[in-house]
TIFI-576355 format. One record per residue (C-alpha): y, x, z; residue in three letters. Coordinates in steps of 0.2 Angstrom, whole numbers, plus 5000, padded with zeros to 4 digits. Layout:
<sites>
{site {Y; X; Z}; ALA}
...
</sites>
This chain:
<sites>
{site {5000; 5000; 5000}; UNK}
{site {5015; 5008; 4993}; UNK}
{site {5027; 5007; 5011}; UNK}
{site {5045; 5010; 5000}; UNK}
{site {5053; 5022; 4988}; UNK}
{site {5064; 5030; 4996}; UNK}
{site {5080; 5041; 4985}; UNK}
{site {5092; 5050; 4992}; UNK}
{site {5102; 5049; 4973}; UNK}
{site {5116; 5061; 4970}; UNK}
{site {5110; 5071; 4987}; UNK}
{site {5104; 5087; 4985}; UNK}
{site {5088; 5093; 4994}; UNK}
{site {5098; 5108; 5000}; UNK}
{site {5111; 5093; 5010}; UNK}
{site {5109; 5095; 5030}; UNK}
{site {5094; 5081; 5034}; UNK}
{site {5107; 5069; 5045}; UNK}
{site {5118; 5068; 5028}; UNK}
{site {5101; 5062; 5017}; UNK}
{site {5102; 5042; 5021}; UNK}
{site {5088; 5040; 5014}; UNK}
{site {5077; 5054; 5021}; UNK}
{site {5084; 5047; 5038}; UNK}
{site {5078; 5029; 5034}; UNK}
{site {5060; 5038; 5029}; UNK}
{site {5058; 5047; 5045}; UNK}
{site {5064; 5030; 5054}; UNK}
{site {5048; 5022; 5047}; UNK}
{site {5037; 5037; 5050}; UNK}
{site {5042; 5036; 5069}; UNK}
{site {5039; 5017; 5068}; UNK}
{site {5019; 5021; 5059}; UNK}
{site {5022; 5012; 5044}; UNK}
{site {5016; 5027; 5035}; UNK}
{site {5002; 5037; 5034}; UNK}
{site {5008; 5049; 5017}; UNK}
{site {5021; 5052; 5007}; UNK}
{site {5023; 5057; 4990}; UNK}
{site {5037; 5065; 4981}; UNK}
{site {5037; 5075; 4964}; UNK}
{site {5039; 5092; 4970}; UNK}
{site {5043; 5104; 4984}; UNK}
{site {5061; 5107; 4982}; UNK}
{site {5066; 5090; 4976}; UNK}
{site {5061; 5088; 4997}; UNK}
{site {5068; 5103; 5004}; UNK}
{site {5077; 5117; 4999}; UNK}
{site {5079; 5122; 5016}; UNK}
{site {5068; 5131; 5028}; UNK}
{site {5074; 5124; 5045}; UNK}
{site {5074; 5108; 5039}; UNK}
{site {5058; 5108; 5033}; UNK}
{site {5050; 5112; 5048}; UNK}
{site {5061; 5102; 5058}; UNK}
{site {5056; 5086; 5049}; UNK}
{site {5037; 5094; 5048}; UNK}
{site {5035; 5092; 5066}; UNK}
{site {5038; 5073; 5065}; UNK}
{site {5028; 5072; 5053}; UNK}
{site {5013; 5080; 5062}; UNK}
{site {5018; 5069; 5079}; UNK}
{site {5013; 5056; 5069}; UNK}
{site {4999; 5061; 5060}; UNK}
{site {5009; 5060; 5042}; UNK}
{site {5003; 5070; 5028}; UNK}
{site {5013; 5076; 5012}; UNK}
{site {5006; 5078; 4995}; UNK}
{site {5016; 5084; 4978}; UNK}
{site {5014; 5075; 4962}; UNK}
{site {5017; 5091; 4953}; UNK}
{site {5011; 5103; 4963}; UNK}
{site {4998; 5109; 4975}; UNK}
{site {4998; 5114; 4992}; UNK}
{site {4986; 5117; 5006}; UNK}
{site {4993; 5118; 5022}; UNK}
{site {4977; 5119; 5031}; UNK}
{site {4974; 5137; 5025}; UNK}
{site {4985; 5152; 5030}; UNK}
{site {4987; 5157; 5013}; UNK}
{site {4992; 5140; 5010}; UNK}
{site {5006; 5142; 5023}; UNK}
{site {5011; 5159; 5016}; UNK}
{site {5012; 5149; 5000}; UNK}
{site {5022; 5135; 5006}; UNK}
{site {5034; 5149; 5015}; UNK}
{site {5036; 5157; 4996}; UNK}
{site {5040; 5143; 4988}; UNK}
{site {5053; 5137; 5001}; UNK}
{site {5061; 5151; 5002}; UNK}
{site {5064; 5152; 4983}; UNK}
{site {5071; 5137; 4982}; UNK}
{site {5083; 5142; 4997}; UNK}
{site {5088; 5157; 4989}; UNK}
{site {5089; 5147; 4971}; UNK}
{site {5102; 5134; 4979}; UNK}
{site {5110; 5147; 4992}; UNK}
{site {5113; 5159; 4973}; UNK}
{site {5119; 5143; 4964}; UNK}
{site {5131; 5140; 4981}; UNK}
{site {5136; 5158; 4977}; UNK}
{site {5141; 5156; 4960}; UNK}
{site {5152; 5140; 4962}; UNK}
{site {5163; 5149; 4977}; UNK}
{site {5164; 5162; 4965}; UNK}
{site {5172; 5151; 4951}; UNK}
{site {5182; 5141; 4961}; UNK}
{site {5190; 5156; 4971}; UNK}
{site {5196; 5165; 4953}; UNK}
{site {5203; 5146; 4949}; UNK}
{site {5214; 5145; 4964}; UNK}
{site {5219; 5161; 4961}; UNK}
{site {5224; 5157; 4944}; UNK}
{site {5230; 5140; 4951}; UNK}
{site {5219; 5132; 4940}; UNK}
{site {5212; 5112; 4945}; UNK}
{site {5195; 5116; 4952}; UNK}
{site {5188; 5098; 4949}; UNK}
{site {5192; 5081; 4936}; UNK}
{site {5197; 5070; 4949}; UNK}
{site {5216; 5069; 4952}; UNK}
{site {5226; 5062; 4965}; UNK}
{site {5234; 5045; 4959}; UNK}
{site {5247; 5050; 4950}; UNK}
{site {5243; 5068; 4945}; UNK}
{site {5232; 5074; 4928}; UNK}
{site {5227; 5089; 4924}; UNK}
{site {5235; 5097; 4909}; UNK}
{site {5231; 5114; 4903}; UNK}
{site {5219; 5117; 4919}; UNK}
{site {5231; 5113; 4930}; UNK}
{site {5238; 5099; 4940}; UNK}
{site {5252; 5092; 4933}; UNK}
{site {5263; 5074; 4938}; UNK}
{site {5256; 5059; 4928}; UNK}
{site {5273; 5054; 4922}; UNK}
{site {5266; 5035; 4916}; UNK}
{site {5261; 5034; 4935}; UNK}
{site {5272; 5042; 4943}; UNK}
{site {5286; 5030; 4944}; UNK}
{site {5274; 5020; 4955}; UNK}
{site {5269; 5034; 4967}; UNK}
{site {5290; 5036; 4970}; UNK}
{site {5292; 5018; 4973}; UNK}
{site {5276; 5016; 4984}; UNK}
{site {5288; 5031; 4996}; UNK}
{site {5303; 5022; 4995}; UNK}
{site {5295; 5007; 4999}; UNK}
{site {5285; 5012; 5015}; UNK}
{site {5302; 5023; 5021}; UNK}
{site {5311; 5006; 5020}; UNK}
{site {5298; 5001; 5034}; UNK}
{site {5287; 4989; 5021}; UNK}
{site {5266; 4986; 5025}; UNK}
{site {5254; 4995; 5015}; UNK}
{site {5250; 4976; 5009}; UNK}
{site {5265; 4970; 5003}; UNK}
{site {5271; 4988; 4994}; UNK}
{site {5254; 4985; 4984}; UNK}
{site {5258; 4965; 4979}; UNK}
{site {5275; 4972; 4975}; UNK}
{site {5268; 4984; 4964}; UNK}
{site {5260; 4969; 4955}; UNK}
{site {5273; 4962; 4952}; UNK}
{site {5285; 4975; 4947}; UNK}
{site {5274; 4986; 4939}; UNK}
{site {5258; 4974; 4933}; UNK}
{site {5248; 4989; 4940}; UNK}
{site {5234; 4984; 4951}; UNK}
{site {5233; 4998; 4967}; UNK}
{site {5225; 4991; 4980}; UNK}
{site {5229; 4992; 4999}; UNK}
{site {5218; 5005; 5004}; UNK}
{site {5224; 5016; 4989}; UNK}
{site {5244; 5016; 4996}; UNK}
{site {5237; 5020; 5013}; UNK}
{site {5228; 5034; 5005}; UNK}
{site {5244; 5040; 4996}; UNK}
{site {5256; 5040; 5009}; UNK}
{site {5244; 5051; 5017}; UNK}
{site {5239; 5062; 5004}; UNK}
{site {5247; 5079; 5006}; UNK}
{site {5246; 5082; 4989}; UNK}
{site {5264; 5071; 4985}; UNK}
{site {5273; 5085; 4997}; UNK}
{site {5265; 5099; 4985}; UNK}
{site {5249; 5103; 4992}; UNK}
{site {5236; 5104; 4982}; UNK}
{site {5218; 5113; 4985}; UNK}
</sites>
């Protein structure tokens, strides 16, 4: 009887195991006993850290849960099978800790060329020629959103008068998030 599937999409296996929603609701039934194995494709798709690993290994074993690959095997019940299981997660440790590696390394020389390091812009900002620059069609709204709040308005009604002036929809939560951006005094990381 198939128990669940249970996907921690868009999370790495490398992710602290508090942070894996998912791989916390798994464990959640494994200390209920609603499972007796699990199955997942293969070894670093589950961890790609050692302490974790072991960490969520000794639940496992408290509640007599077993683990198999679909794609790959292991025997745990040997000592060569353990050495094996310690070589393969520690090559994907090291694999995700170089690939961690390689990203700081990019993204240092781009803030030292004060070049944007991602796509995602604050609301009114764009990137142009790798770098942040005003979005001049939405900038007038970000002005108006400050003079607004300086003139002691509510988040709520700066966002219906933007509505209305504007016919731009920016909702409540995202004038909060403006006003507290620091990015709008020319901070930018």
């Amino acid at each position: 009887t198939i128990v669940d599937v249970y996907a921690d999409q868009g999370n790495t296996a490398r992710k602290a195991i508090s942070k894996r929603k998912e791989l916390q609701r798994l464990l959640d039934d494994v200390r209920a006993d609603k499972i007796d194995i699990i199955l997942f494709k293969c070894l670093d798709r589950w961890f790609r850290n050692i302490r974790d690993y072991y960490k969520v290994q000794d639940i496992l074993d408290e509640h007599g849960v077993d683990w198999e690959c679909t794609q790959e095997k292991y025997n745990t019940t040997t000592t060569n099978g353990r050495l094996m299981l310690n070589i393969k997660l520690s090559v994907a440790q090291n694999e995700s800790d170089q690939t961690s590696d390689r990203i700081r390394y990019v993204n240092e020389g781009k803030l030292r060329r004060h070049e944007a390091l991602g796509g995602k812009c604050a609301y009114g900002y764009c990137i142009r020629n790798k770098r942040y620059a005003v979005d001049e069609s939405k900038a007038e709204i970000v002005r108006y959103i400050y003079q607004r709040a300086i003139a002691g308005e509510s988040p709520r009604m700066v966002a219906q008068e933007i509505f209305d002036c504007f016919n731009e929809v920016v909702s409540v939560r995202q004038v909060r998030c403006i006003m507290q951006n620091p990015a709008y005094i020319g901070t930018y990381h």
